[in-house]
C-alpha atoms as an extended CHARMM CRD file, in Angstrom:
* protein
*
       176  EXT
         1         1  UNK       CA             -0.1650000000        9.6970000000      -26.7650000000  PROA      1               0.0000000000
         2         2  UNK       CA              2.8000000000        7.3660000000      -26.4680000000  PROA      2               0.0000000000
         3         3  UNK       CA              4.3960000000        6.6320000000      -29.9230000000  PROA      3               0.0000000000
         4         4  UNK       CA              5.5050000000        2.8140000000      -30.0130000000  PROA      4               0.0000000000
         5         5  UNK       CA              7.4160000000        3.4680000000      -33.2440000000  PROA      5               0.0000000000
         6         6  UNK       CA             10.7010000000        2.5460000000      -31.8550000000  PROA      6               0.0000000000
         7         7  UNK       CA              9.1820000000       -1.3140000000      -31.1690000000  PROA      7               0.0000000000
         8         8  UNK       CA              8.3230000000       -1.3430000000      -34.6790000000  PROA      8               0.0000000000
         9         9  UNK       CA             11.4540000000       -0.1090000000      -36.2110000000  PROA      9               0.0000000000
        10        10  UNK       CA             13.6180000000       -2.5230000000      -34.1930000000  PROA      10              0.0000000000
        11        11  UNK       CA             14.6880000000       -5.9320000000      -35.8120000000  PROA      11              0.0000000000
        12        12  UNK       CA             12.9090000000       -9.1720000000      -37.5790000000  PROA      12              0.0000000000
        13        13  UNK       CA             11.6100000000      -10.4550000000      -34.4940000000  PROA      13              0.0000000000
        14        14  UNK       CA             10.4740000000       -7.0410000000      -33.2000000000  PROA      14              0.0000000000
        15        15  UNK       CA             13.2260000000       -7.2230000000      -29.9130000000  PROA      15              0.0000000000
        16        16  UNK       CA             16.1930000000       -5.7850000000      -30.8920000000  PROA      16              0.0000000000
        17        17  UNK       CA             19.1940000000       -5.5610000000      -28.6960000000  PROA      17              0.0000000000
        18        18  UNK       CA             18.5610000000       -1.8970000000      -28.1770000000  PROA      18              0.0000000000
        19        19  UNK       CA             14.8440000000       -2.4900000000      -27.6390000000  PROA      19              0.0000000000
        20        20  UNK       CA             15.6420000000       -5.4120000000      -25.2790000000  PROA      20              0.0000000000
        21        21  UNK       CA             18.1610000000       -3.5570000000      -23.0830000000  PROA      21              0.0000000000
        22        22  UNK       CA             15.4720000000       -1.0320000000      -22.5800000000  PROA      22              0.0000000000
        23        23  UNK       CA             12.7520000000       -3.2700000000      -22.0660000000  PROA      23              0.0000000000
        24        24  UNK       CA             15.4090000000       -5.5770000000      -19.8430000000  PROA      24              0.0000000000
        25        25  UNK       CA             16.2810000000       -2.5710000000      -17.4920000000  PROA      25              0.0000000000
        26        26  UNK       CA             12.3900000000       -1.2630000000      -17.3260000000  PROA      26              0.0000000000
        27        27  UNK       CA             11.5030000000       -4.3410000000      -16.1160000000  PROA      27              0.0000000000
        28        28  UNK       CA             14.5610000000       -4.8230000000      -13.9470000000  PROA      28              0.0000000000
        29        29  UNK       CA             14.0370000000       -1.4970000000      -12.1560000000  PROA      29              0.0000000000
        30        30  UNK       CA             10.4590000000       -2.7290000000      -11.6650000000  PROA      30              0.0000000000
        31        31  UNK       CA             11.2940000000       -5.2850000000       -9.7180000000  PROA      31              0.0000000000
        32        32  UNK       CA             14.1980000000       -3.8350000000       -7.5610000000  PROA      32              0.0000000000
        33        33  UNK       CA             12.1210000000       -0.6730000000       -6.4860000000  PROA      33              0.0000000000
        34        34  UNK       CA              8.8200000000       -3.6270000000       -5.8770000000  PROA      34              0.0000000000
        35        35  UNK       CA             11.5440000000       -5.4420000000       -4.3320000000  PROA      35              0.0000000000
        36        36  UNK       CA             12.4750000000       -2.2370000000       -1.9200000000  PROA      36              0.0000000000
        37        37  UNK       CA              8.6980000000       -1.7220000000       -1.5010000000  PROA      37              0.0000000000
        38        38  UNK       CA              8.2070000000       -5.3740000000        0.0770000000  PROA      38              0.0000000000
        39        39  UNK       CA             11.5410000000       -5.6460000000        2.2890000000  PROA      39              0.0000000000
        40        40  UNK       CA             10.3490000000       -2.7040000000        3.6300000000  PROA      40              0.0000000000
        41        41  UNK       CA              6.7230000000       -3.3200000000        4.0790000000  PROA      41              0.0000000000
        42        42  UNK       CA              7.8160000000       -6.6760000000        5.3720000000  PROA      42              0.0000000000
        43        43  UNK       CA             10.8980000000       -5.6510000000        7.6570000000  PROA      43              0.0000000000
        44        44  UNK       CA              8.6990000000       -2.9900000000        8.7910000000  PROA      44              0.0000000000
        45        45  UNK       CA              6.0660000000       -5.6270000000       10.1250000000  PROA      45              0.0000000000
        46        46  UNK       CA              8.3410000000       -7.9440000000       11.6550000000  PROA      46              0.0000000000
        47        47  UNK       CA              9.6640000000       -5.0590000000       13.8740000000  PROA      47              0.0000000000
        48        48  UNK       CA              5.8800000000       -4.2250000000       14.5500000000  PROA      48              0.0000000000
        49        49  UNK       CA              4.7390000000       -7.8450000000       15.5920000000  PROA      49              0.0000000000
        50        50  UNK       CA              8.1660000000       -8.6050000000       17.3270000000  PROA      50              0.0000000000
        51        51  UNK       CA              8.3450000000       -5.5850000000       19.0960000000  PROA      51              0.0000000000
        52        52  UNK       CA              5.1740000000       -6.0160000000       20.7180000000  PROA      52              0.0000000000
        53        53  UNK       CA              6.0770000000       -9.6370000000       21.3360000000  PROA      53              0.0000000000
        54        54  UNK       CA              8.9680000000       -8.3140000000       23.4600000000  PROA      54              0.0000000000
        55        55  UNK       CA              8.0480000000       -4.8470000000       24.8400000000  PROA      55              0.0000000000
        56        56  UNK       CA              8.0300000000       -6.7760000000       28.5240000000  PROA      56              0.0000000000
        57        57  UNK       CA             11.2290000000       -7.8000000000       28.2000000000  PROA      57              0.0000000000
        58        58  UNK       CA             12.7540000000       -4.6480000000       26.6740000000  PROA      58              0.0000000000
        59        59  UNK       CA             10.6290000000       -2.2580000000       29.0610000000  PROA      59              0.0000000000
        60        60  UNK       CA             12.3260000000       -4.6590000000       31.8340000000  PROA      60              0.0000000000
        61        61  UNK       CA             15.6410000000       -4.4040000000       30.4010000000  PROA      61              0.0000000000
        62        62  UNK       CA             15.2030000000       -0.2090000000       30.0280000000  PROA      62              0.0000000000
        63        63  UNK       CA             14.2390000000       -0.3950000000       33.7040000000  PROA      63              0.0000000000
        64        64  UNK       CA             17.1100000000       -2.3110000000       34.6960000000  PROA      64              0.0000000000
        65        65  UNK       CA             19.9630000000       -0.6070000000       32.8730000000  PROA      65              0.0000000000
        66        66  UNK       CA             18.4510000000        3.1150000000       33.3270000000  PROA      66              0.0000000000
        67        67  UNK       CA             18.5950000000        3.8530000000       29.6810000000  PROA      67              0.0000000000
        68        68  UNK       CA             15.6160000000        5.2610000000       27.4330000000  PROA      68              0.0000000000
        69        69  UNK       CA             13.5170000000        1.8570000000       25.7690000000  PROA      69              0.0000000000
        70        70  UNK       CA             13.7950000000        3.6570000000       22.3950000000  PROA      70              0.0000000000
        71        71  UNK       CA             17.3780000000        3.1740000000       22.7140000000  PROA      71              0.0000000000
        72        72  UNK       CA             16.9040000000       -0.8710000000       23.5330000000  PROA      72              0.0000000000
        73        73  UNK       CA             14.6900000000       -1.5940000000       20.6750000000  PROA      73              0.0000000000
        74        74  UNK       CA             16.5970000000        0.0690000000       18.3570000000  PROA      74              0.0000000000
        75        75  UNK       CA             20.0850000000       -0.9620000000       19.5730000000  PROA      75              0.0000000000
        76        76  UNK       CA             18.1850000000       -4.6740000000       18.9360000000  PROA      76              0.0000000000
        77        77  UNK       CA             16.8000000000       -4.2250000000       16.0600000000  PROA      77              0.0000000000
        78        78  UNK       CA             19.9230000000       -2.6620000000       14.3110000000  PROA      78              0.0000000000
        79        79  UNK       CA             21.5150000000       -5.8070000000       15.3250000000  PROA      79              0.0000000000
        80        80  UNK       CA             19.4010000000       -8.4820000000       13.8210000000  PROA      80              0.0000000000
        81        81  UNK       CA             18.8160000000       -6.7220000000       10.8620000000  PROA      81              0.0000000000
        82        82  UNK       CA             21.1470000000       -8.9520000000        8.9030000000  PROA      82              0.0000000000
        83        83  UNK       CA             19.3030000000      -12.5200000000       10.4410000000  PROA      83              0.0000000000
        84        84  UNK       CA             16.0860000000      -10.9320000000        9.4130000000  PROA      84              0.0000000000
        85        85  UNK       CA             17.0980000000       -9.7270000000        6.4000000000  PROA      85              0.0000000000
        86        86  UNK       CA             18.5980000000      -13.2900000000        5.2390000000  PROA      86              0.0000000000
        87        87  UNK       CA             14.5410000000      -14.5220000000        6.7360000000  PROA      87              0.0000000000
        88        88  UNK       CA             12.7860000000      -12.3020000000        4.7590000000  PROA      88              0.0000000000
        89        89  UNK       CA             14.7960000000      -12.2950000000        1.4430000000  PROA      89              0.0000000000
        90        90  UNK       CA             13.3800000000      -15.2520000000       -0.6540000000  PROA      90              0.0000000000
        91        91  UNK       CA              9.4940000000      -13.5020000000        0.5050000000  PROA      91              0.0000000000
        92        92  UNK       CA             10.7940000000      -10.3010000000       -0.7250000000  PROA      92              0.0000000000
        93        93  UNK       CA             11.7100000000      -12.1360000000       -4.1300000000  PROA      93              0.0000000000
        94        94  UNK       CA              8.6380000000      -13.1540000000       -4.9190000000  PROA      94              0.0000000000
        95        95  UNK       CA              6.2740000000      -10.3960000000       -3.4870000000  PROA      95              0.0000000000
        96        96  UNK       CA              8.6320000000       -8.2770000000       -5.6980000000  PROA      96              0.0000000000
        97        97  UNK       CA              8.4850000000      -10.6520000000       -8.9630000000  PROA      97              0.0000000000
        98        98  UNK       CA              4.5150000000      -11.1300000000       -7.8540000000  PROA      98              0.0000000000
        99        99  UNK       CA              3.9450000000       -7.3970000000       -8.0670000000  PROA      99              0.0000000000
       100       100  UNK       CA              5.9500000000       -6.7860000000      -10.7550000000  PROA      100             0.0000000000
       101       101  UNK       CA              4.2480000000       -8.8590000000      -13.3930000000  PROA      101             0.0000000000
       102       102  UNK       CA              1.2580000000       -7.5360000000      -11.7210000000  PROA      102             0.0000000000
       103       103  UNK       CA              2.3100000000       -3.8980000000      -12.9960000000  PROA      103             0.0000000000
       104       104  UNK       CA              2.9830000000       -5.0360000000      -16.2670000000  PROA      104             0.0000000000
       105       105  UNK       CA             -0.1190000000       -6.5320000000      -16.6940000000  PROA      105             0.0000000000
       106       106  UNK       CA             -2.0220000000       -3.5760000000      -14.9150000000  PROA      106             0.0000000000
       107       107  UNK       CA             -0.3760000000       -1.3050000000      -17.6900000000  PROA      107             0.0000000000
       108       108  UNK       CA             -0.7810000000       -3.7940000000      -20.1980000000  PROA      108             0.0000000000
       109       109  UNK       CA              3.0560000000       -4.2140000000      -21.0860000000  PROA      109             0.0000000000
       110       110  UNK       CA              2.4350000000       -7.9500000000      -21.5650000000  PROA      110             0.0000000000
       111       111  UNK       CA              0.3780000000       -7.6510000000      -24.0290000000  PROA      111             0.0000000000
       112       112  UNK       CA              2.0030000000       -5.2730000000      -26.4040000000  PROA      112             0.0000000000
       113       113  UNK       CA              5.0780000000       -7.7020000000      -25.8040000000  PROA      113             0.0000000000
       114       114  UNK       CA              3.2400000000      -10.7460000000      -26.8810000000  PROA      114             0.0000000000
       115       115  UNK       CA              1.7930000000       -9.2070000000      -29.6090000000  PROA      115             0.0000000000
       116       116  UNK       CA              4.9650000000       -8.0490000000      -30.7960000000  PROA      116             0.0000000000
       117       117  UNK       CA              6.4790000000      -11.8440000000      -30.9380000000  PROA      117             0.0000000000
       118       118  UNK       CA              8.3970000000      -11.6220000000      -27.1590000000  PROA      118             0.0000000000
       119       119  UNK       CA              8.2310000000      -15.0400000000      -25.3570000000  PROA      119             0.0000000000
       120       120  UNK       CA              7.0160000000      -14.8950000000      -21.7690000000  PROA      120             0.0000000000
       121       121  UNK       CA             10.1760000000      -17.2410000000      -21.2570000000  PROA      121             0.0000000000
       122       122  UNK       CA             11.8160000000      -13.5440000000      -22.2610000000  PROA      122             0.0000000000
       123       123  UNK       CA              9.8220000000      -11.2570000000      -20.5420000000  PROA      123             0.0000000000
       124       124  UNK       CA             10.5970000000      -12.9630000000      -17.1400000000  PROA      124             0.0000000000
       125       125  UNK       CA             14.5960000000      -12.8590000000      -17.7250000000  PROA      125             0.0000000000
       126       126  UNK       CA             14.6680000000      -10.1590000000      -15.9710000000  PROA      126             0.0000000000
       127       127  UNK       CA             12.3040000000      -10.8570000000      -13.0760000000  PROA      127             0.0000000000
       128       128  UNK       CA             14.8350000000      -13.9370000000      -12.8660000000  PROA      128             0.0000000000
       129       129  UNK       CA             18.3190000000      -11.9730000000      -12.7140000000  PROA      129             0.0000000000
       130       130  UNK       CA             16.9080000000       -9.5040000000      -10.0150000000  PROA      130             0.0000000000
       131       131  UNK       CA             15.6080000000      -12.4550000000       -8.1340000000  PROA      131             0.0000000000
       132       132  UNK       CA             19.0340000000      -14.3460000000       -8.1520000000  PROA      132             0.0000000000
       133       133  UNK       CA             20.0250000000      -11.0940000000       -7.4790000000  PROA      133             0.0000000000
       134       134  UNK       CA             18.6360000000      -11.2800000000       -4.1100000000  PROA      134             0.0000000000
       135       135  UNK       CA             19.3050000000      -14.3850000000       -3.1160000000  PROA      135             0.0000000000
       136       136  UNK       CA             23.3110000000      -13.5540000000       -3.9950000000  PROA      136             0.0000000000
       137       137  UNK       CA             22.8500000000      -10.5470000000       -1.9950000000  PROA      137             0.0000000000
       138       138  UNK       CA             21.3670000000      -12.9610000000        0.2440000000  PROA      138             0.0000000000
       139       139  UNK       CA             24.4280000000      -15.9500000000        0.4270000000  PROA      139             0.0000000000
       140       140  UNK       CA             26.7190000000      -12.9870000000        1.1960000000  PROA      140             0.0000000000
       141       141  UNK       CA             24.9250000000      -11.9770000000        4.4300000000  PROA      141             0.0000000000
       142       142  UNK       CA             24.9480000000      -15.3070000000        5.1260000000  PROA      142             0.0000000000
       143       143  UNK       CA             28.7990000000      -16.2640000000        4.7740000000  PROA      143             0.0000000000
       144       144  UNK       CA             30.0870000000      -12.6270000000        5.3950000000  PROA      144             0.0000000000
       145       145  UNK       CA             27.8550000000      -10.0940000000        7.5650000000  PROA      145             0.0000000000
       146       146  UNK       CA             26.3630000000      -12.8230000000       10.2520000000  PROA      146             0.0000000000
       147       147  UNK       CA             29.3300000000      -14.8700000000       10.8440000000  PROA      147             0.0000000000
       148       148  UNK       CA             31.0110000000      -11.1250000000       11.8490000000  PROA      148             0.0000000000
       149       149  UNK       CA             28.3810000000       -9.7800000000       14.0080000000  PROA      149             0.0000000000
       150       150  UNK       CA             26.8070000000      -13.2050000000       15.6050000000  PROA      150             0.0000000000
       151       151  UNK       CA             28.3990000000      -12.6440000000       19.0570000000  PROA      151             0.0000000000
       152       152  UNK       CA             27.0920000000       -8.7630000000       18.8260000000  PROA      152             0.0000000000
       153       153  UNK       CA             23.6770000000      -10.4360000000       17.9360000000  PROA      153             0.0000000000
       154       154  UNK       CA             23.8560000000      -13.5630000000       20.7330000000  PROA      154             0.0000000000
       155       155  UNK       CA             25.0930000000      -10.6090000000       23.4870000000  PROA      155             0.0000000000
       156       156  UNK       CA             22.5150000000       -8.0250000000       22.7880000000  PROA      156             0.0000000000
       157       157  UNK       CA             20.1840000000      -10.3990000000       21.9020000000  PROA      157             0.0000000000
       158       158  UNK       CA             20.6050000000      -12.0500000000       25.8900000000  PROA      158             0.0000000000
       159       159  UNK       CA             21.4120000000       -8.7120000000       27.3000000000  PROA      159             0.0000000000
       160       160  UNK       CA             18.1380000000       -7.2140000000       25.9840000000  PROA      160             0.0000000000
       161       161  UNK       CA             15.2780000000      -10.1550000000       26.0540000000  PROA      161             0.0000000000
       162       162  UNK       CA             16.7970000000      -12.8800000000       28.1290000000  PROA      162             0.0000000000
       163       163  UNK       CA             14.7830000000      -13.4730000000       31.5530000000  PROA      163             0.0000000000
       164       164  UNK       CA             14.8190000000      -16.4790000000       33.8940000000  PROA      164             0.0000000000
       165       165  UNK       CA             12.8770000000      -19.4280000000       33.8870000000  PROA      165             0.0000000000
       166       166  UNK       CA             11.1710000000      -21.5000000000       36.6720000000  PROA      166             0.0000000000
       167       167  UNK       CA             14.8260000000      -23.6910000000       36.2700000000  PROA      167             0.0000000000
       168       168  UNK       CA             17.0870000000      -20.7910000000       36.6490000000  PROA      168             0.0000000000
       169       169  UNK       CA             18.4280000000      -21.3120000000       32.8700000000  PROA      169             0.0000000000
       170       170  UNK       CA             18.4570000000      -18.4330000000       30.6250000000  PROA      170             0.0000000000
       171       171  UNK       CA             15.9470000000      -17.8410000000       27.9810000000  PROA      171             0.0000000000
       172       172  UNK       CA             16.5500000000      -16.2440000000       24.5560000000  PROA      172             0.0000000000
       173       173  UNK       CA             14.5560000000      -16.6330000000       21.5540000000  PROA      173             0.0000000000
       174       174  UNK       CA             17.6420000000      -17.9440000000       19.9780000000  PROA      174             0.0000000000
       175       175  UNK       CA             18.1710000000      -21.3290000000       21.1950000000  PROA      175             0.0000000000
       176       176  UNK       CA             17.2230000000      -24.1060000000       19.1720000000  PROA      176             0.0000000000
């Protein structure tokens, strides 16, 4: 039986600071390990989807250059991991703050909170930091990581998937 004498023992409005840091980094490590659990699931089916989008052109390109496909689609892959991850970021956020509220309900955290006098306002600070969190995390790849490897990404990118068109110009998926 879990003993919830330390929320009762806390201050007058039953969230002390010790009680809050706790309750602040529970909460917090909810959401970064729901927030690993989605950019995974998520990165995981882009690669699925786009891979089979593109398994002519890389089984082409594998022909081609003599080396082993596995070696193509991962040598891609690797190399748009930081466009895809700056894509996938703000779903990530809120599959991760979605699922996270959705364990604290399951385990009915939310309710011993509100019963205790914690605002919801409160509750979600957390959610909130990890999710600007994120999109920090996700305004660095954008000004550092891609501006360094975007000819990597535009060469291996063309090298890999681009194939001729009936007007002899180059395709790649990323023209705009």
């Amino acid at each position: 039986m879990r003993s919830w004498s330390w929320l009762a023992s806390s201050s007058e409005n039953s969230y002390g600071t010790d009680v809050g840091r706790r309750l602040d980094r529970y909460t917090l490590a909810t959401f970064l390990l729901s927030a690993l659990i989605c950019a995974t699931t998520f990165l995981c089916l882009f690669v699925l989807v786009d891979c089979f989008q593109h398994f002519d052109a890389f089984s082409k390109a594998a022909r081609e250059r003599g080396e082993p496909l596995v070696r193509i689609i991962l040598r891609y892959y690797i190399h748009q991991a930081p466009v895809v991850g700056y894509f996938l970021a703000p779903v990530v956020a809120c599959g991760a703050a979605a699922a996270t509220v959705t364990r604290l309900l399951r385990e009915n955290e939310i309710v011993v909170l509100k019963s205790s006098g914690v605002s919801l306002y409160r509750m979600g600070l957390p959610i909130l930091a990890g999710a600007a969190l994120l999109g920090a995390l996700m305004a660095a790849d954008q000004e550092l990581i891609i501006p360094r490897v975007a000819s990597a990404i535009t060469e291996n990118a063309q090298a890999s998937l681009a194939r001729s068109d009936e007007a002899g110009e180059v395709w790649d998926i990323f023209r705009v």
